[in-house]
C-alpha positions as CSV (number, residue, x, y, z in Angstrom):
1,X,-9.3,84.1,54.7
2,X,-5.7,84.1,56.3
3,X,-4.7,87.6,57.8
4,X,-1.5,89.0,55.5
5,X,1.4,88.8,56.4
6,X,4.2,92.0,55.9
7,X,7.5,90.8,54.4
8,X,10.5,89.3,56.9
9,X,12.8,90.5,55.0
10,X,13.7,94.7,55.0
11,X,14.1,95.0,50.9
12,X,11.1,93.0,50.6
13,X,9.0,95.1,53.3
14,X,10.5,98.4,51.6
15,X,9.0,96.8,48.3
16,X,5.5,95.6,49.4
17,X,5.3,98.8,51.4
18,X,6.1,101.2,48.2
19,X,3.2,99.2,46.6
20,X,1.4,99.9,49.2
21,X,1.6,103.6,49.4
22,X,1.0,103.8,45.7
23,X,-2.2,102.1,45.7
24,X,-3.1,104.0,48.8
25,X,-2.9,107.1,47.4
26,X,-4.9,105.8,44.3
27,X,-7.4,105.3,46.4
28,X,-7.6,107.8,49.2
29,X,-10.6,109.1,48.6
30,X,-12.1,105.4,49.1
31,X,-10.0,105.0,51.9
32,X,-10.3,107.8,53.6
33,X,-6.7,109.2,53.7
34,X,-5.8,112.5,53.1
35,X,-2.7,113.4,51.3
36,X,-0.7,114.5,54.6
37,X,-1.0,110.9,55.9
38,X,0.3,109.6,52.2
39,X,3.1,112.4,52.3
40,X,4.4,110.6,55.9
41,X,4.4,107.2,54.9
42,X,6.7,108.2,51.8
43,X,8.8,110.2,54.0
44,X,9.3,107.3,56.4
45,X,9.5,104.9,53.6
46,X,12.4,107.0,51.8
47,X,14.4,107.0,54.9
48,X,14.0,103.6,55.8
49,X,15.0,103.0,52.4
50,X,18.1,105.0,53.1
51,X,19.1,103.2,56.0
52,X,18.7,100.0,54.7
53,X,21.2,100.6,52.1
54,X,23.5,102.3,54.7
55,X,23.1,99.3,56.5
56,X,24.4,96.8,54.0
57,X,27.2,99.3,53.3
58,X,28.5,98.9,57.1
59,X,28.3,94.9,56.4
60,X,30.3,95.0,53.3
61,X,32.7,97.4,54.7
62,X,33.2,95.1,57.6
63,X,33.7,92.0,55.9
64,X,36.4,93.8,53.6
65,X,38.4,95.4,56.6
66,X,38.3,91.7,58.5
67,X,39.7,90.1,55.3
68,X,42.7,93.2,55.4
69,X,42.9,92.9,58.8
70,X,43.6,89.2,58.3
71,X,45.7,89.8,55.4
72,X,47.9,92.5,56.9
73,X,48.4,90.1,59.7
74,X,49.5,87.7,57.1
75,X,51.8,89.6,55.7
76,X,53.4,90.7,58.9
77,X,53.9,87.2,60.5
78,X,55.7,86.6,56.9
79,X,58.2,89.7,57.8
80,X,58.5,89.3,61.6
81,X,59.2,84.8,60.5
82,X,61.8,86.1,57.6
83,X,63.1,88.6,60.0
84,X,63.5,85.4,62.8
85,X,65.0,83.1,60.6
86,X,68.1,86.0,59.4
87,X,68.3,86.8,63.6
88,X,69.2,83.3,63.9
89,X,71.5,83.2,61.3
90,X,74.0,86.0,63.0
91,X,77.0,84.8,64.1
92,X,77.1,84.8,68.2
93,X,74.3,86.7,68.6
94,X,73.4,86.7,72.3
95,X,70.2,84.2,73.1
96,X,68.8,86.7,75.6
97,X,68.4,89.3,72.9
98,X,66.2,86.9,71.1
99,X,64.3,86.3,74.0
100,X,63.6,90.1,74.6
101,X,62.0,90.5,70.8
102,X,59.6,87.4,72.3
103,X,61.3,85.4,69.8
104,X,61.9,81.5,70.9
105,X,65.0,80.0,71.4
106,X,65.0,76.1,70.9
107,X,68.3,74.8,71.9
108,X,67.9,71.2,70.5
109,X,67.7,72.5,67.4
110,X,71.3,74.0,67.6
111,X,73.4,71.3,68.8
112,X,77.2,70.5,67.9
113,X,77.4,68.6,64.6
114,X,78.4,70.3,61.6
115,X,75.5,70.4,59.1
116,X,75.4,69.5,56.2
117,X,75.1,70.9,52.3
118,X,71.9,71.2,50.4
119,X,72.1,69.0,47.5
120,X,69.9,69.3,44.4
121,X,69.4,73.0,44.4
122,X,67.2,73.3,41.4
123,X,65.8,77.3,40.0
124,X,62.9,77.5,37.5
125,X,61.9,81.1,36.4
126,X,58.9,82.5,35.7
127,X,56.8,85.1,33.4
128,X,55.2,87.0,36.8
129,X,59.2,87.5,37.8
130,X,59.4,84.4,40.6
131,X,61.9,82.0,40.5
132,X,61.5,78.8,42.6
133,X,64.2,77.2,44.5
134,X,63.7,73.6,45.4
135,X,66.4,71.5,47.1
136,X,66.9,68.8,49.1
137,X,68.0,69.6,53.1
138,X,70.6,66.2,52.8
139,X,69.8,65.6,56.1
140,X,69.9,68.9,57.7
141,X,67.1,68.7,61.2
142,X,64.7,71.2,61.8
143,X,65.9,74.0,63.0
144,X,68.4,74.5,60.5
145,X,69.0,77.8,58.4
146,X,69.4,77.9,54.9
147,X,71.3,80.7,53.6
148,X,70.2,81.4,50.2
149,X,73.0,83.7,48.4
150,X,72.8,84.7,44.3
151,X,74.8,86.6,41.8
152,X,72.5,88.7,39.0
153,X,72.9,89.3,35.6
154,X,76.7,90.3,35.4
155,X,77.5,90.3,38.9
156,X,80.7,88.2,40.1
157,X,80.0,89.2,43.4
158,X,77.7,86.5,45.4
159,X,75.1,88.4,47.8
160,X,72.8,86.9,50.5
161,X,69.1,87.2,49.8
162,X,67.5,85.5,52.6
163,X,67.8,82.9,55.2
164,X,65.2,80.3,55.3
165,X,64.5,77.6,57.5
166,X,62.2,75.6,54.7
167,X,63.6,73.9,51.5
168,X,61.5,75.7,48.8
169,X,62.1,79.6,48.1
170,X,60.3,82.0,45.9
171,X,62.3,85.0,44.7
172,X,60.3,87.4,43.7
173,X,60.1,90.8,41.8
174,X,62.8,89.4,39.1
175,X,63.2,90.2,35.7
176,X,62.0,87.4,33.5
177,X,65.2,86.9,31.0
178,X,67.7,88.0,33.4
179,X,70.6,85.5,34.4
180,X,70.6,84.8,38.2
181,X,72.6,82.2,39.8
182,X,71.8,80.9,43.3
183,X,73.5,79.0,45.9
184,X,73.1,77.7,49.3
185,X,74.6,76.6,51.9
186,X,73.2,75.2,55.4
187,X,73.8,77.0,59.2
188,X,73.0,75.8,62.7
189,X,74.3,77.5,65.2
190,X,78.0,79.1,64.7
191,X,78.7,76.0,62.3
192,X,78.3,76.3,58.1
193,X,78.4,73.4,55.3
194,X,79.8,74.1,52.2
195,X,77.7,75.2,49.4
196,X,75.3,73.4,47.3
197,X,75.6,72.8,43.6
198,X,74.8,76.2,42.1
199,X,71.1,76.7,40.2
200,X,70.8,79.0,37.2
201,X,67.9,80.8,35.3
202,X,67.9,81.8,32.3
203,X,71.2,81.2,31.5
């Protein structure tokens, strides 16, 4: 007959072994335990129990603070890359200070040639309150800045939202119906292009 074996597994041992104490202490007298020795086993059982549970706690709770961990990080590179991009676009703004936030400073991509405008600046709303900007970089090398400027609802006065380095934008935290118009225009260095043709939403 092969010897049993206890359960690998901790929930599983915790199962066989609660089974076992309950037929144990059917049995007792057979087996010649005394209710003391039935009273420990369920003590030990009960906290083992408790620990086991404790146990899968600490491995749920570390799997959710890596993920915010990872997506705080996220979030931050987002800021500190947003925050980079609007650095760069400030006129004369001494390269050394840049190099003291740790920021790089790639010189090739500033060079002397005027760039050039964005062309095909399209805007599509939506219902969560993002519009999408899509437009063409007409040339425009890495490197470059895109100013991204819009006038809402009413406004006549034009107002700088962010600086990008990509040619897609989201804009979010709209209100879905309101008019916005958007414009960019391209910056590399101290030298500007003109503006783009100018995107609406609903308007």
């Amino acid at each position: 007959m092969a010897n049993k074996i206890y359960p690998s597994n901790d929930a599983e041992f915790a199962i066989w072994l609660a089974n076992f104490i309950n037929k144990a202490d059917l049995y007792k007298a057979q087996l010649n335990l005394t209710g003391a020795q039935i009273t420990n086993l369920q003590t030990k059982l009960a906290q083992f129990t408790s620990n086991i549970a404790l146990k899968q706690q600490k491995k749920e709770e570390s799997v959710a603070q890596t993920a915010l961990v990872k997506d705080e990080r996220t979030d931050l590179n987002k800021d500190v890359g947003l925050l980079n991009n609007g650095f760069k676009a400030i006129d004369g703004l001494p390269g050394n200070i840049l190099e003291e936030l740790g920021l790089n400073i790639n010189e090739s991509n500033i060079g002397t040639s005027t760039p050039t405008a964005p062309t095909n600046l399209v805007a599509t709303g939506t219902s969560d309150g993002t519009n999408s900007l899509k437009y063409n970089r007409n040339g425009n090398r890495q490197g470059t800045t895109f100013i991204i400027e819009a006038k809402i609802g009413d406004s006549n006065t034009w107002a700088m939202i962010d600086a990008v380095t990509g040619s897609t934008y989201k804009h979010k935290n709209q209100t879905p119906g309101v008019k916005i118009q958007y414009r960019i225009k391209a910056k590399r260095g101290d030298l500007e292009s003109s503006f783009s043709n100018t995107a609406v939403v609903y308007g």
